[in-house]
C-alpha positions in Angstrom: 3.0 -8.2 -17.5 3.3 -11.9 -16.7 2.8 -13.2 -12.9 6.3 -14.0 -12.7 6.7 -9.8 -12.8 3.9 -9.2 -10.8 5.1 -11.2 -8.1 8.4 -9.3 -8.1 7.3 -6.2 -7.5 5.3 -7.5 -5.0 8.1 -9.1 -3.4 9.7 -5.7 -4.0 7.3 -3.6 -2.3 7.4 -5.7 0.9 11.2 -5.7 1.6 11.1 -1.9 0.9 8.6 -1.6 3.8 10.5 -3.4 5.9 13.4 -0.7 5.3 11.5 1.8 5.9 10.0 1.1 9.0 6.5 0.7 8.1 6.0 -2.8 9.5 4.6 -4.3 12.2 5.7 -7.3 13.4 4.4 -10.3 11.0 0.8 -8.2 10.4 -0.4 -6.2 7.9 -0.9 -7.2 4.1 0.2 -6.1 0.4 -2.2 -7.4 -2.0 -2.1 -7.2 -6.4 -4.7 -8.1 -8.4 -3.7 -10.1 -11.4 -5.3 -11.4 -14.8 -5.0 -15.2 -16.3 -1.8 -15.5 -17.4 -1.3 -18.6 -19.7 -2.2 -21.9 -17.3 -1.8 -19.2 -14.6 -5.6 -18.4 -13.3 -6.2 -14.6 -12.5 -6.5 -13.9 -8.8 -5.2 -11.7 -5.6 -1.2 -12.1 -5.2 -0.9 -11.5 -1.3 1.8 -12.3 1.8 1.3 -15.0 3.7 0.7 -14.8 7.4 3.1 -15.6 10.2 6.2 -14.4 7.7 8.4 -10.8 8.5 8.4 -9.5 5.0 12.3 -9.3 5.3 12.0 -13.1 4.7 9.7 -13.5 1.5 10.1 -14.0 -1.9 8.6 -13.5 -5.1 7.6 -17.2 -5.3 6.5 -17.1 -1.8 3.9 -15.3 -1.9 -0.1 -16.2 -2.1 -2.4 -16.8 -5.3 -5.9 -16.6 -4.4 -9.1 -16.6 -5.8 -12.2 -14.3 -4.7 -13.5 -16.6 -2.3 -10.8 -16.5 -0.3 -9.1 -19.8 -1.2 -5.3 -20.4 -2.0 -4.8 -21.4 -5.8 -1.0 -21.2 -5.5 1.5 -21.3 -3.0 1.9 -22.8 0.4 0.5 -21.0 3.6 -2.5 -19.2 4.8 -3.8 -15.9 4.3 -4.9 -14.2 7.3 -8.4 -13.4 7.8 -8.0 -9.9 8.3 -6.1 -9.4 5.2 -8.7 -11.5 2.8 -12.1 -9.3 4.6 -10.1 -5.8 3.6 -8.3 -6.9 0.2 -10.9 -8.6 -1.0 -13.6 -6.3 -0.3 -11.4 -3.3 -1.8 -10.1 -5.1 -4.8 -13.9 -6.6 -5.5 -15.7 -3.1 -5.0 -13.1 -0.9 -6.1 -11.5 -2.2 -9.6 -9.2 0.6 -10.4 -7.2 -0.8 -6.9 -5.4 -3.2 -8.4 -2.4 -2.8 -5.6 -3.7 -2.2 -2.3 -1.0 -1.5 0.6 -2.3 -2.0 4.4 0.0 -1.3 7.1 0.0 0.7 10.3 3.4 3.7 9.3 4.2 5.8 12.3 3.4 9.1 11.4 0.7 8.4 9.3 -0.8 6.4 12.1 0.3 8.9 14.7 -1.9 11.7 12.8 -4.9 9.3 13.2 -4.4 8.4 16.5 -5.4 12.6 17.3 -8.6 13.9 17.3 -9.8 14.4 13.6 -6.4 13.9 12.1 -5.7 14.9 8.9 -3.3 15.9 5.9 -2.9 19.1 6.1 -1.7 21.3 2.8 1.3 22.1 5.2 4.3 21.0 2.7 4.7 20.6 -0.9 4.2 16.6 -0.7 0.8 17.2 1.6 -0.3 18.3 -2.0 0.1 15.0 -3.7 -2.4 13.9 -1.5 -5.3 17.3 -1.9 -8.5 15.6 -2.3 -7.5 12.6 -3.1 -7.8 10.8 0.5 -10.8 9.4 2.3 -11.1 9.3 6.1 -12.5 6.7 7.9 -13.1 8.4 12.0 -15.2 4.5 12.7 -13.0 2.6 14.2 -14.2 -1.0 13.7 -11.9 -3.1 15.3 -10.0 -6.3 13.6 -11.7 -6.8 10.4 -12.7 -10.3 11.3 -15.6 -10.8 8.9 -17.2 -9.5 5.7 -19.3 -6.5 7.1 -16.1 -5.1 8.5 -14.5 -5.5 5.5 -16.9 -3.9 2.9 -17.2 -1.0 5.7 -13.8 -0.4 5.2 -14.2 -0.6 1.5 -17.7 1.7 1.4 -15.4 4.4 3.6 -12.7 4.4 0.7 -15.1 5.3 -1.6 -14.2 6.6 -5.4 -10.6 8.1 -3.7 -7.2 6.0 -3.7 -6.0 6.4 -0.3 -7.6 6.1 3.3 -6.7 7.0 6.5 -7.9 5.0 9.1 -8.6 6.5 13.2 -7.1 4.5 15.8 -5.7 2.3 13.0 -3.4 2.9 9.8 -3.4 3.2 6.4 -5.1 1.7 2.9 -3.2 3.6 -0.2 -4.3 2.0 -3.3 -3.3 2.1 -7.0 -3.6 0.7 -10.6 -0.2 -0.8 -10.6 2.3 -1.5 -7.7 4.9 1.4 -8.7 2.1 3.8 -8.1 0.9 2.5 -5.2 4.2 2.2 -3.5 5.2 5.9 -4.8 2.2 7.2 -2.9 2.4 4.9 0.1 6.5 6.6 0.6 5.4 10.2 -0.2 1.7 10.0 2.8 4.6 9.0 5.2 7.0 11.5 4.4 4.4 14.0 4.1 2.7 12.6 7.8 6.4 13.2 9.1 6.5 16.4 8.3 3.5 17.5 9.8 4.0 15.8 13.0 7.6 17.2 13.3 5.8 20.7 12.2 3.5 20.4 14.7 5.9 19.0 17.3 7.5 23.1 17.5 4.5 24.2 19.1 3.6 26.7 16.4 0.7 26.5 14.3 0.9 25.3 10.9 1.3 27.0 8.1 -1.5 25.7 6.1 -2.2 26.8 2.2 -5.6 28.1 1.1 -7.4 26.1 -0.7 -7.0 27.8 -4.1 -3.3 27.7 -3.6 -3.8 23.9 -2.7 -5.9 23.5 -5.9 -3.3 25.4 -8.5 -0.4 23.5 -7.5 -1.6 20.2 -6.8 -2.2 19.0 -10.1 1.2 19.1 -11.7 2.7 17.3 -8.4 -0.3 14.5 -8.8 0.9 14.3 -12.1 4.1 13.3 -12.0 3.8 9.7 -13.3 7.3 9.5 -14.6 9.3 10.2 -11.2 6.6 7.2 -9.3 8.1 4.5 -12.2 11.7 6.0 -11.7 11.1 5.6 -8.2 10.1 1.8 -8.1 13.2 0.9 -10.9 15.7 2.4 -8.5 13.8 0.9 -5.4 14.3 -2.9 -7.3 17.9 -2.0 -8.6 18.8 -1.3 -4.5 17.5 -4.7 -3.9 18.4 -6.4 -6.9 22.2 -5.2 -5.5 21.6 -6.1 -2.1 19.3 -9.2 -2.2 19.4 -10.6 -5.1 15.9 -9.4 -6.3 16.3 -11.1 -9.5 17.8 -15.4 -10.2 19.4 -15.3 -13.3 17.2 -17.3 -15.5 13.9 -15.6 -16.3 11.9 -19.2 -16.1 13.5 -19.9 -12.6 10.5 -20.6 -10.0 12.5 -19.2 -7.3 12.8 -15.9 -7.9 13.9 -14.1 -5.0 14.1 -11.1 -2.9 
């Protein structure tokens, strides 16, 4: 996949959060992970800071390198963003996408005392063992210790859940990441409307949890059906796509 492509989905995944509610303010950070491509040097694709992600586009965003410094693009890269990206996408290879935001529900769970997933609905089990929990809350991750906390916590699973804070989902390519980042929200929701009844949950045993999770984790065709319809809805809407392939300006 060329950079031109990676950039797109990007671009792609940030105006989708936007419609769904999952940003906040001009914080929080997508990031990729991309290889050399041609004269293009490999590097971190990343939004730059002080934008609302309804207004960026493809060739907006960031190229940097792992030391932090912008190889393409005009603007900045906050300093939270480059401590958490950077340490995930340096310790962690398989994270090639790695989505940091602060979703309601998924946020409100954290925000309880020891909040978690719970194997309450069918898309809590998308999620059964595959999420770390970080219960130290370490503030703004304004230098590198912070940062390679956050990325010790997250371990060998793909997604974290962050007290007091938000949410890290990673994944090996945007389309996954993004699936899973939609379903922990939807799933979140559930459980906090669940648990807004007053009754108890209805949690599955462990070995029911076990037997049915796999073939819902493994449902790689619906996450890339997902992300195509996600960028046709924008392509019709916003012009995801210019025209011409070798147009800088691709937009969102």
């Amino acid at each position: 996949m060329h950079h031109k492509e990676h950039r797109v989905d990007l671009a792609a995944a940030l105006r989708w959060a936007v419609r769904m509610g999952w940003q906040s303010g001009i914080c929080n950070h997508f990031s990729l992970a991309v290889d050399q491509d041609g004269d293009a040097p490999a590097g971190v694709l990343i939004n730059p800071q002080g934008y609302h992600w309804s207004e960026l586009t493809a060739s907006s965003l960031l190229l940097m390198n792992y030391e932090g410094e912008v190889i393409e693009g005009d603007g900045v890269v906050e300093p939270t963003a480059f401590f958490i990206h950077m340490a995930i996408h340096s310790r962690v290879p398989s994270a090639k996408c790695v989505l940091h935001a602060h979703p309601p529900y998924s946020t409100a769970i954290m925000s309880t005392e020891h909040g978690r997933i719970m194997n309450c609905n069918q898309d809590s089990l998308r999620f059964h063992r595959r999420i770390a929990y970080d219960d130290d809350f370490g503030g703004a991750a304004g230098d590198e210790n912070e940062g390679n906390r956050i990325a010790g916590a997250l371990g060998n699973k793909q997604i974290m859940l962050m007290a007091h804070h938000g949410i890290t989902v990673t994944g090996a390519t945007t389309a996954k990441a993004l699936d899973d980042f939609y379903y922990l929200e939807v799933a979140a929701k559930v459980q906090v409307l669940a648990q807004s009844t007053g009754q108890p949950l209805k949690i599955m045993d462990e070995a029911t949890a076990d037997e049915q999770s796999p073939p819902i984790q493994a449902e790689e065709d619906q996450m890339i059906g997902h992300f195509a319809s996600i960028k046709r809805i924008l392509d019709k809407d916003c012009l995801l796509y210019t025209s011409d392939a070798a147009d800088d300006s691709l937009r969102v």
